[in-house]
KOLTORSE-41245 format. One line per 3 residues: number of its first residue (from 1); their letters; for each residue y, x negated, z negated of N, C-alpha, C, O. Coordinates in steps of 0.05 Angstrom, whole numbers, plus 5000, padded with zeros to 4 digits. Last residue first. Example, Ala and Ser with C-alpha at 12.3 -4.5 7.8 and 13.67 -1.06 7.14 Angstrom:
<recs>
2) sa) 4955:4743:4858:4979:4727:4857:5001:4742:4843:5023:4732:4839; 4886:4736:4844:4910:4754:4844:4934:4736:4844:4934:4715:4831
</recs>
This chain:
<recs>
120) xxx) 5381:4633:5247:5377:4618:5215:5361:4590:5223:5354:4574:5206; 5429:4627:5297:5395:4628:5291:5398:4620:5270:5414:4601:5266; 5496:4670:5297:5474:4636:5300:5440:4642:5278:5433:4655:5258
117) xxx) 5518:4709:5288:5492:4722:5304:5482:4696:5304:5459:4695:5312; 5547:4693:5239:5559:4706:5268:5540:4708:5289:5549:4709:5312; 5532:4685:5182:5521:4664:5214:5538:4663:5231:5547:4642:5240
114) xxx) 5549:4736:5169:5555:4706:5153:5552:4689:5175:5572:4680:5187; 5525:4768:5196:5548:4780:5193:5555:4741:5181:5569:4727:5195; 5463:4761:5182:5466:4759:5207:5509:4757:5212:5518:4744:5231
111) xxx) 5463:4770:5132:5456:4748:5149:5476:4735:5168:5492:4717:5170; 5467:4820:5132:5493:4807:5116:5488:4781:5135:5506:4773:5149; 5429:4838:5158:5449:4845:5162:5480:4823:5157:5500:4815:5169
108) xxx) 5392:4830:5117:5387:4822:5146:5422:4815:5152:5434:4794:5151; 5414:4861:5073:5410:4823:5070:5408:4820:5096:5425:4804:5103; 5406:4910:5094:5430:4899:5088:5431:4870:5085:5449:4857:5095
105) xxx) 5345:4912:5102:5359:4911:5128:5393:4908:5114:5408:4902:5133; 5331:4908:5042:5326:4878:5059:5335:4883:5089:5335:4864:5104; 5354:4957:5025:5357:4931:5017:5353:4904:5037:5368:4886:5043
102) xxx) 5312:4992:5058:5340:4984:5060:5358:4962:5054:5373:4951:5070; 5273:4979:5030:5271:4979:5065:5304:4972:5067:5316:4952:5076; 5279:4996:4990:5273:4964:4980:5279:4951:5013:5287:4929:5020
99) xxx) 5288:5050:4982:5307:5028:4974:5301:5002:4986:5319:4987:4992; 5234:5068:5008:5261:5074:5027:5274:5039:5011:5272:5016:5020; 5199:5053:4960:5197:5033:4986:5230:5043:5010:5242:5027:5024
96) xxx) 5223:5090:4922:5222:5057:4920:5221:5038:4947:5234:5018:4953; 5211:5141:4955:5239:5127:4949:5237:5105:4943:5250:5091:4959; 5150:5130:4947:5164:5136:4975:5193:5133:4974:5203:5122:4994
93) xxx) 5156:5134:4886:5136:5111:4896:5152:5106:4930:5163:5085:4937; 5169:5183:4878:5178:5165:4875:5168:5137:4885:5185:5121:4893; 5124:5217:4909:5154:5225:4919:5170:5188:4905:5179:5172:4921
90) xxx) 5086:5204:4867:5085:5194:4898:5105:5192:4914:5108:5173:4930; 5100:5229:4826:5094:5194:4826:5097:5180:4852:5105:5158:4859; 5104:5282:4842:5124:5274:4829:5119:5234:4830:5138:5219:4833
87) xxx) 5048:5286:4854:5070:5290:4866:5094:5274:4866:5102:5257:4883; 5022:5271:4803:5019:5266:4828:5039:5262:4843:5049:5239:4847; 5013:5298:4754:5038:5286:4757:5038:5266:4781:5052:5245:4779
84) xxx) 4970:5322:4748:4988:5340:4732:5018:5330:4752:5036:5344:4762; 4931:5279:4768:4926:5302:4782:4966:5316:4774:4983:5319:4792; 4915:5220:4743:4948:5230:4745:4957:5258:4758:4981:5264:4760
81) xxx) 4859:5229:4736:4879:5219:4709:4908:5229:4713:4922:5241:4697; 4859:5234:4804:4845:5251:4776:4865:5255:4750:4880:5274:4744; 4874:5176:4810:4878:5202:4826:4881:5224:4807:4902:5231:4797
78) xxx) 4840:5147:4788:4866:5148:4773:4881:5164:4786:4903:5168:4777; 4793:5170:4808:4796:5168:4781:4828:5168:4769:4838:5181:4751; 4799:5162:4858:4791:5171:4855:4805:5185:4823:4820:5204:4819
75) xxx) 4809:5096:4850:4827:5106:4858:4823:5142:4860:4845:5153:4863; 4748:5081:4830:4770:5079:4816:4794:5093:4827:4802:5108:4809; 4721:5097:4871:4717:5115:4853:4744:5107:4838:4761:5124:4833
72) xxx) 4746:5065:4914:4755:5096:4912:4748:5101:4893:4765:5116:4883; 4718:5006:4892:4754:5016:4891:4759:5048:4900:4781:5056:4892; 4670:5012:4894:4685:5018:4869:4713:5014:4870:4729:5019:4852
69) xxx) 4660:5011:4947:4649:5034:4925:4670:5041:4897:4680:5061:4886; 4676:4960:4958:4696:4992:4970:4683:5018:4968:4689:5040:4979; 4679:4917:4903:4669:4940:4924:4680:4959:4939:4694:4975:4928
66) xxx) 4719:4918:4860:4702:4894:4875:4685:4895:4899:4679:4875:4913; 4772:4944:4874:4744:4948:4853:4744:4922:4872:4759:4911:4889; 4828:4998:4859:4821:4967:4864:4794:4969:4857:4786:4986:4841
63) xxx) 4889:5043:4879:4855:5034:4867:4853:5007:4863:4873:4992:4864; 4929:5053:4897:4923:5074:4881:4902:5066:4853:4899:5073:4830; 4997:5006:4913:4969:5010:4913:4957:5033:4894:4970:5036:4873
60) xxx) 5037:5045:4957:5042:5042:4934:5006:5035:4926:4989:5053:4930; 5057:5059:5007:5052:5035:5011:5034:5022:4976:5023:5000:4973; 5077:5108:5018:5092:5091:4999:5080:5066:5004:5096:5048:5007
57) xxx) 5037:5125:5056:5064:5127:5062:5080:5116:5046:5102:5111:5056; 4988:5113:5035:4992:5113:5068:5030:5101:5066:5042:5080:5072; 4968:5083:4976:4977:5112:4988:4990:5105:5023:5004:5085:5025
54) xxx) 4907:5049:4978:4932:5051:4983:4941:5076:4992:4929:5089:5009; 4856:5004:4947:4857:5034:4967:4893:5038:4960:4904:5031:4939; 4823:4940:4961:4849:4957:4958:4848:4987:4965:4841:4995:4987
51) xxx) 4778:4892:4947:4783:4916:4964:4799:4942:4944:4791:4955:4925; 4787:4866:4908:4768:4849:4933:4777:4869:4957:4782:4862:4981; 4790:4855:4847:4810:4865:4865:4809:4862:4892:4830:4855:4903
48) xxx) 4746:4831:4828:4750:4853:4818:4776:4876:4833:4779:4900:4831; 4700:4799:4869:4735:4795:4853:4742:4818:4844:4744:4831:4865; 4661:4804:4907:4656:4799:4876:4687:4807:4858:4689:4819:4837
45) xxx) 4672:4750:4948:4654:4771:4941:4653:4782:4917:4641:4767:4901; 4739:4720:4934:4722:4721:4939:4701:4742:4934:4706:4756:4914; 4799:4736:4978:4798:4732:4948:4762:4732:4961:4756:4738:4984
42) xxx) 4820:4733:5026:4833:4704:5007:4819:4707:4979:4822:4691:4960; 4816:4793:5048:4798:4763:5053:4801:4742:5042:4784:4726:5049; 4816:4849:5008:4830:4814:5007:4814:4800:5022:4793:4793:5011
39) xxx) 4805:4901:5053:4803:4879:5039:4810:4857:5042:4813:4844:5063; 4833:4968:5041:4823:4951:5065:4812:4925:5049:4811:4931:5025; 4846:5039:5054:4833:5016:5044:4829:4991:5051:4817:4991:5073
36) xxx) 4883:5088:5053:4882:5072:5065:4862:5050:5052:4872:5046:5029; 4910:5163:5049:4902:5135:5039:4883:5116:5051:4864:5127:5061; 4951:5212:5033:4937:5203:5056:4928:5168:5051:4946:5152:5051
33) xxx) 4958:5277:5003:4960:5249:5008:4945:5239:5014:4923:5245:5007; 4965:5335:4980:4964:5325:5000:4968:5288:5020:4978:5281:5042; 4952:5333:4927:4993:5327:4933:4991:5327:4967:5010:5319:4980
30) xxx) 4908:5338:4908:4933:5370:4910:4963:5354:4923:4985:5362:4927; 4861:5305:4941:4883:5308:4918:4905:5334:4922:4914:5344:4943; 4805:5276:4961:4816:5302:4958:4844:5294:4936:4842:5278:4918
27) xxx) 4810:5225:5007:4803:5230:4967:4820:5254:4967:4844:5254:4972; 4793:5192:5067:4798:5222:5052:4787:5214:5018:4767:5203:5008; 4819:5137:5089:4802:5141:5071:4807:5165:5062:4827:5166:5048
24) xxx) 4825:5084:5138:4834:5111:5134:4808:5123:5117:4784:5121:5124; 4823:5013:5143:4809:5043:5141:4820:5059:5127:4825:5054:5104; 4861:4962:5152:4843:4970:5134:4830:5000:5162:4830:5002:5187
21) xxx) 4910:4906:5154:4891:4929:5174:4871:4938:5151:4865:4922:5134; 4972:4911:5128:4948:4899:5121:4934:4912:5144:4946:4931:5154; 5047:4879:5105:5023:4897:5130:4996:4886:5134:4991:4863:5140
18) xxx) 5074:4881:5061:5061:4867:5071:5045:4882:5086:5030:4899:5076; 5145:4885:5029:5117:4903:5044:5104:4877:5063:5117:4859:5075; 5149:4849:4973:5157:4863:4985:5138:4871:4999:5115:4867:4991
15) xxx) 5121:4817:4917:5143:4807:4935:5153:4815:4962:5164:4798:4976; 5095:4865:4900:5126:4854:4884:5138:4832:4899:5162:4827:4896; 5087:4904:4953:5085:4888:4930:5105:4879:4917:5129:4884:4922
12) xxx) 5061:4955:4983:5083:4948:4974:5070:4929:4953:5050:4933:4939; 5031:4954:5056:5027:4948:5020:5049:4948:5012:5066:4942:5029; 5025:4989:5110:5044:4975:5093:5038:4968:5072:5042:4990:5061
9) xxx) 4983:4991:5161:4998:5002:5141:5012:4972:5132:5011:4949:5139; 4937:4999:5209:4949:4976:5203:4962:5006:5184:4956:5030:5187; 4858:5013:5222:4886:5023:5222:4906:4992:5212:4896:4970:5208
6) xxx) 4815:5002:5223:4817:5013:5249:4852:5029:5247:4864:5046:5261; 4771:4933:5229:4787:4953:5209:4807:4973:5236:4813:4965:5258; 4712:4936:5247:4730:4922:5246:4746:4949:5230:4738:4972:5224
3) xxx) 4644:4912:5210:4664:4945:5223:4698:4926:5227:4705:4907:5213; 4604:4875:5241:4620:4885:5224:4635:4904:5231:4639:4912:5254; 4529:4868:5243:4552:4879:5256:4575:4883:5236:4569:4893:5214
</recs>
């Protein structure tokens, strides 16, 4: 039987937000933050980056493992490691993705303003 995945979110990457389906994942943290997991199907059993854990609302990845054992402990961990300065990472992480949202609804925009509403 497989589990299907039971949420959709955002990734942020370096080539912008990519919407993934995963699972909703509790990791205690003081910043109150909400996280997501799901897996590469393009990468194979094993890949060290196989399965993702993600902050909900930045989109910003936390974790990685080869396992979806070992991607919370790892995200877990670097959870942990960054406990002091959480907040503060996350708040920024959540402005990066506002900018980047914005950014690409001004290019839309501009587009669309250059064309005069004609189909790209």
């Amino acid at each position: 039987m497989t589990n299907e995945p039971t949420i959709r979110y955002e990734l942020l990457t370096s080539a912008g937000l990519r919407t993934v389906a995963g699972d909703h994942v509790a990791i205690p943290n003081d910043a109150g933050a909400t996280f997501g997991i799901h897996t590469e199907s393009h990468l194979h059993d094993g890949h060290p980056e196989k399965c993702i854990v993600t902050h909900l609302i930045s989109g910003i990845r936390i974790g990685h493992g080869a396992t979806r054992t070992a991607a919370l402990a790892n995200a877990t961990s670097n959870l942990e490691r960054n406990r002091k300065r959480l907040r503060i990472m996350l708040d920024q992480a959540i402005t990066s993705r506002y900018e980047l949202q914005h950014a690409v609804q001004r290019l839309q925009q501009n587009h669309h303003d250059i064309l005069g509403g004609a189909a790209a």
